[in-house]
C-alpha positions in Angstrom: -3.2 1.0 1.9 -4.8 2.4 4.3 -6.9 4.3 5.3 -8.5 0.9 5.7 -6.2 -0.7 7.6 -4.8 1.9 8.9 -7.1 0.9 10.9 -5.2 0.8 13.8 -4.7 2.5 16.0 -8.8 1.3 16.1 -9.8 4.4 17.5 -8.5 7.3 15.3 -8.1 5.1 12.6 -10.6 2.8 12.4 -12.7 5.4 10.4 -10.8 5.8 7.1 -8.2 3.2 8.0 -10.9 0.2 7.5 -10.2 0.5 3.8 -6.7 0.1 3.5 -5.1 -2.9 1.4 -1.5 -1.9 3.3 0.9 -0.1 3.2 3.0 -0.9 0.1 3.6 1.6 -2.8 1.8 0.5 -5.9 4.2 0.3 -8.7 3.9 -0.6 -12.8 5.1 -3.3 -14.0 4.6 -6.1 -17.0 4.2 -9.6 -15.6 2.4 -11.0 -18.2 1.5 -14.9 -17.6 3.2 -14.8 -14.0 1.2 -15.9 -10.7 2.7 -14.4 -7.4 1.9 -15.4 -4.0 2.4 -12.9 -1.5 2.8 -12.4 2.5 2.6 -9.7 4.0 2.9 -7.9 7.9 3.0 -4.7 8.3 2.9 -2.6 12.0 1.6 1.1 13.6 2.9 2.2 17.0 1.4 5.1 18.3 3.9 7.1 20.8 1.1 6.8 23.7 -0.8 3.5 22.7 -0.7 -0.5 21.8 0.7 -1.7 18.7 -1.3 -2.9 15.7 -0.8 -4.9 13.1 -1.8 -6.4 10.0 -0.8 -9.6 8.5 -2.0 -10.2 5.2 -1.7 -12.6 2.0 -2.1 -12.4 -1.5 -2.5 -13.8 -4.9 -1.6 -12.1 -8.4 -1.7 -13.0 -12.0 -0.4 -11.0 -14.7 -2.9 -11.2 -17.6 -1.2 -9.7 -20.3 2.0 -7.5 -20.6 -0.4 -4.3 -19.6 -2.9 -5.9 -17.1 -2.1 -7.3 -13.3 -5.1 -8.1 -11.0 -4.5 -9.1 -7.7 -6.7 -11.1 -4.5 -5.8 -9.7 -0.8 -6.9 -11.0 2.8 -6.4 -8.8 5.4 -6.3 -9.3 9.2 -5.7 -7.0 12.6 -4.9 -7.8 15.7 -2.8 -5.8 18.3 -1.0 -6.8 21.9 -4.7 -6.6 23.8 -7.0 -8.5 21.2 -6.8 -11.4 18.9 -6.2 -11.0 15.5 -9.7 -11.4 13.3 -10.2 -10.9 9.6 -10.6 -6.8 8.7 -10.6 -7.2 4.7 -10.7 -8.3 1.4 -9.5 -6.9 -2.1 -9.7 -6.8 -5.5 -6.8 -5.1 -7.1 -5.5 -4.1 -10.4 -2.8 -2.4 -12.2 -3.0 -1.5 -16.0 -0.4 0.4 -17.6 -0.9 3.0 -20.0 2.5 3.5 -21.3 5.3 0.8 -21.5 8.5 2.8 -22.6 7.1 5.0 -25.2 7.1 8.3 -22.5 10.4 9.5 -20.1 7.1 8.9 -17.6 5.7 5.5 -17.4 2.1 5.9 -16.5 -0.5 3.2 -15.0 -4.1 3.4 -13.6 -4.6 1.5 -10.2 -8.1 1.1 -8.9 -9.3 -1.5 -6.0 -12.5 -2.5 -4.6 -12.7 -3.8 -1.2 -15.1 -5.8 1.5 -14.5 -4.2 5.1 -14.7 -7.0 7.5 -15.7 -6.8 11.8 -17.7 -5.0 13.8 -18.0 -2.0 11.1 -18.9 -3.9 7.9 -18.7 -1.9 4.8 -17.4 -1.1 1.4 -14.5 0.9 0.0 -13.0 2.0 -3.7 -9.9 3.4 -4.2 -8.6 4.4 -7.8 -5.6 6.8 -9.3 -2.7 7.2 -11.4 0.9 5.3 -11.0 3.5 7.1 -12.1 7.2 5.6 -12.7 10.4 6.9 -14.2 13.9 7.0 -13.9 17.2 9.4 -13.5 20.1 7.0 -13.8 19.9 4.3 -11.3 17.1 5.7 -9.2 14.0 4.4 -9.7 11.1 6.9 -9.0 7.4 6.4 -8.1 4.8 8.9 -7.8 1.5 8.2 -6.8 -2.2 10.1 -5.9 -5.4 7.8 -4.6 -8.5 8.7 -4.3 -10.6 6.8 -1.7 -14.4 6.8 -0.5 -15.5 4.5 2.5 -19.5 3.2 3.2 -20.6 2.1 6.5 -24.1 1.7 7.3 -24.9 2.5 3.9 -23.2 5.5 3.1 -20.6 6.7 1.9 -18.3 9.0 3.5 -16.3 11.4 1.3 -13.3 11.3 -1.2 -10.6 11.4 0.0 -6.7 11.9 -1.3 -3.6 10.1 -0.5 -0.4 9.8 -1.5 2.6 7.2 -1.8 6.5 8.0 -3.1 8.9 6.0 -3.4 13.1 6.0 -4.6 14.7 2.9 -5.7 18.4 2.8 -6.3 19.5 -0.4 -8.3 22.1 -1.8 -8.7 23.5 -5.2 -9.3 23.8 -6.0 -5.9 20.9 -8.2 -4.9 20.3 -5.8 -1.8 19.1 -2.4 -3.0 18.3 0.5 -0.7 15.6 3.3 -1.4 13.3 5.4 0.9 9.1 5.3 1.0 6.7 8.0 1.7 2.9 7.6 2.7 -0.1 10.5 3.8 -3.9 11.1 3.7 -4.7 14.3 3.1 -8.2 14.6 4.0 -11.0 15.2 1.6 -9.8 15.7 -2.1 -11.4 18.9 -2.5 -10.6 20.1 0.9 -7.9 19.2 3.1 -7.7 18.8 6.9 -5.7 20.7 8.4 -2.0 19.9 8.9 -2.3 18.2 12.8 -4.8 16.5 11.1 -3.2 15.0 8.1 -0.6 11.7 8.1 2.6 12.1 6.6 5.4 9.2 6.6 8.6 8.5 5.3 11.6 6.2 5.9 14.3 3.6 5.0 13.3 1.1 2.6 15.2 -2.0 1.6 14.7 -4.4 -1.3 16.3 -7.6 -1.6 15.9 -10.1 -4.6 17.1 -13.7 -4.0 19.1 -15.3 -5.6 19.3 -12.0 -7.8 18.0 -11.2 -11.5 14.9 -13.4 -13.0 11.6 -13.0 -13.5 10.9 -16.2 -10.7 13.2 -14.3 -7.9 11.5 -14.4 -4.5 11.3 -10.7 -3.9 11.5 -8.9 -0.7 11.3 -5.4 1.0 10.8 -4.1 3.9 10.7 -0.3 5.0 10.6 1.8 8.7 8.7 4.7 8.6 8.0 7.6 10.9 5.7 10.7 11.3 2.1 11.0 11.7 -0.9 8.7 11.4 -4.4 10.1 10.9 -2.7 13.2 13.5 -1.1 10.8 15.8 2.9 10.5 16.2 4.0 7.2 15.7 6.1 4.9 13.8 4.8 2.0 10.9 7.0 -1.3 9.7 6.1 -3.2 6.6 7.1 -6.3 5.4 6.5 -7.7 1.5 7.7 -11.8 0.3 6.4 -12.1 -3.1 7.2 -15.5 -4.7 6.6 -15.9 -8.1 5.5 -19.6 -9.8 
């Protein structure tokens, strides 16, 4: 997510980025008695500075057919310093809807340990939204995060994630993904101010069809980061047992 690990670019970013669980669009979905373990890496490359990165790993569970919670390690590093712990999260995912609505709705909400030199604490919460027009999958999603440092806390602030799937019965899907922070939910910074990304995605699920599939996807974005021009990669295995 994030503004937490957005971190990056560790100047600009470190602020709201220190909450982030990753990039990676939160999407509904029943997994009820299914354990996942996931890796994850994903990148930001300012035009005019280092890259940083994020490797990460985590553990899910589905506990019923409405209810997934989710464990996540986080960890930066960049080309000039050693990469450290920056994070760890509690996720979950409960769905409200399962079919009943044209709209599938779930609320996501996440609570978060900031790591380093800036310790701290982070919430994030918001509806999930899911549907479908044909074969395109569709995902919607507004977040609402607040950051404490030093014992208190910043303000709320809104982001956003999109996202289009296009299945198929391929085992290789394509689709696009779109990120941004908006600034304070009640008052947004100004445009040079706010992040907006979007780009490729690709989703790949081997060997294809089954609940136990190892599940990948990977996505290059461009566009702005907290104002700075840049570009962001992110990788997702998630291997179900």
């Amino acid at each position: 997510m994030k503004p937490a690990a957005l971190f990056g670019l560790l100047a600009a970013l470190a602020m709201p980025a220190f909450a982030d669980p990753g990039y990676y669009v939160v999407t509904p979905y029943d997994r009820e008695g299914i354990a996942s373990a996931e890796l994850r890496y994903w990148t930001v490359k300012p035009d005019d500075d280092i890259e940083t990165t994020w490797p990460e790993v985590a553990f899910s569970y589905g506990v019923n057919s409405r209810w997934t919670t989710l464990l996540l390690a986080s960890y930066i590093g960049s080309t000039s310093e050693a990469t450290k712990p920056s994070l760890l999260t509690w996720q979950n995912v409960v769905l409200l809807t399962q079919g009943e609505l044209p709209v599938d709705i779930a609320l996501y909400g996440a609570v978060s340990r900031l790591l380093g030199s800036r310790p701290g604490h982070s919430y994030e919460y918001g509806p999930v939204l899911q549907t479908e027009f044909g074969r395109t999958q569709v995902n919607l999603n507004a977040l609402f995060e607040r950051v404490r440092r030093s014992g208190s806390w910043g303000p709320l602030r809104l982001k956003y994630q999109w996202q289009l799937r296009q299945h198929s019965r391929s085992w290789l899907q394509p689709g696009l993904q779109g990120f941004g922070e908006l600034g304070d939910w009640d008052h947004w910074s100004g445009h040079s101010q706010q992040s907006n990304r979007a780009g490729p995605a690709v989703f790949a699920t081997l060997p294809p069809g089954g609940q136990h599939a190892l599940q990948v996807q990977a996505a290059y974005l461009a566009g702005r980061t907290y104002g700075d021009s840049g570009r962001m990669f992110s990788l997702r295995v998630l291997l179900p047992f």
